[in-house]
N, C-alpha and C positions, 0 to 999 in steps of 0.2 A: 506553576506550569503543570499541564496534564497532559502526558503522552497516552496514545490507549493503539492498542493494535486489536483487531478482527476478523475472523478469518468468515469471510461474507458467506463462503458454500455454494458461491454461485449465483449470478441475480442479475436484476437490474441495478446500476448506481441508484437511479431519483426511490426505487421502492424500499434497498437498503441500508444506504447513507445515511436515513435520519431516524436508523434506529438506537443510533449512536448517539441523539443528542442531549439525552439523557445523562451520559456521561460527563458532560462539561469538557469535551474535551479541545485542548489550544494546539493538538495536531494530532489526526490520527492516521493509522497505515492500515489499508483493507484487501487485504490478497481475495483471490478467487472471485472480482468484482468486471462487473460488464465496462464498456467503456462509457467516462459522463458525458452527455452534451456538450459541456462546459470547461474548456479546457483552459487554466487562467494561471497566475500568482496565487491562489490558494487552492488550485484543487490540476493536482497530474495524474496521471495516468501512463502505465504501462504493458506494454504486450502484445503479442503477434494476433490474438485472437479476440475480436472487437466483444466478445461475449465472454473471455476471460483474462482479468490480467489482475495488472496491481494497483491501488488509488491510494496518494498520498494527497490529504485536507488538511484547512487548515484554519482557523480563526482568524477574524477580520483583524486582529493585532498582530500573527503573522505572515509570512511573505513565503513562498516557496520556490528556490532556483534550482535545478536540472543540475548536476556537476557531472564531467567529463566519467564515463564509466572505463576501469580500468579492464584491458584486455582478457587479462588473468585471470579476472574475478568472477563465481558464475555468472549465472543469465541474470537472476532476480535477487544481485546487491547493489542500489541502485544509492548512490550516494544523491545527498539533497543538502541544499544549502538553506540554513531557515534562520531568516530576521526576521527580528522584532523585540516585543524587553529582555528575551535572553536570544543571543544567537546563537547557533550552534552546527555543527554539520551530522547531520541524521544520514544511517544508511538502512534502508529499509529495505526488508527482506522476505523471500516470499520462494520456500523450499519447494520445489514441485518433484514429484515423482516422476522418472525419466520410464518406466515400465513398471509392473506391478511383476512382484517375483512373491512367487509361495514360499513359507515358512514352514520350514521341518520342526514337526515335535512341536507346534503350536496351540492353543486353545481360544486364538481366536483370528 
């Protein structure tokens, strides 16, 4: 099994999603991704803002379910439930900065 995560930068789904296919990967997590057309059992999507969220894919071996997001937990830890030859519960994750704040004594 091959997990791969990407941090897209921004984009369309159909122009950045199959940069990844090179990867071989049997699920990947794409923060910073527009929303796909295609919203199924291998490919979710999350986010308030149809041009930036999160996309979780996934190979035609496995299956991608939505699980109850707890209260507590930030915005973007999004538990996922994934069958197929292993199953497992994936919680994918996608940090976003809440304001940009300056750094004292920095050099970059």
């Amino acid at each position: 099994m091959r997990l791969v995560t990407w941090n897209a930068g921004r984009g369309k789904f159909n122009k950045k999603a199959p940069l990844l296919a090179g990867m071989g990967a049997d699920i990947a997590v794409i923060p910073e991704i527009a929303k796909p057309e295609l919203i199924n059992e291998h490919c979710l999507w999350f986010g308030t803002n149809p041009n930036q969220g999160i996309a979780i894919t996934s190979s035609p071996s496995y299956t991608l379910t939505p699980l109850p997001e707890k209260a507590s937990a930030p915005k973007y830890v999004i538990p996922i439930r994934v069958d197929g030859p292993v199953c497992f519960t994936l919680f994918a994750l996608w940090m976003t900065q809440r304001g940009k704040r300056k750094r004292k004594n920095s050099s970059f």
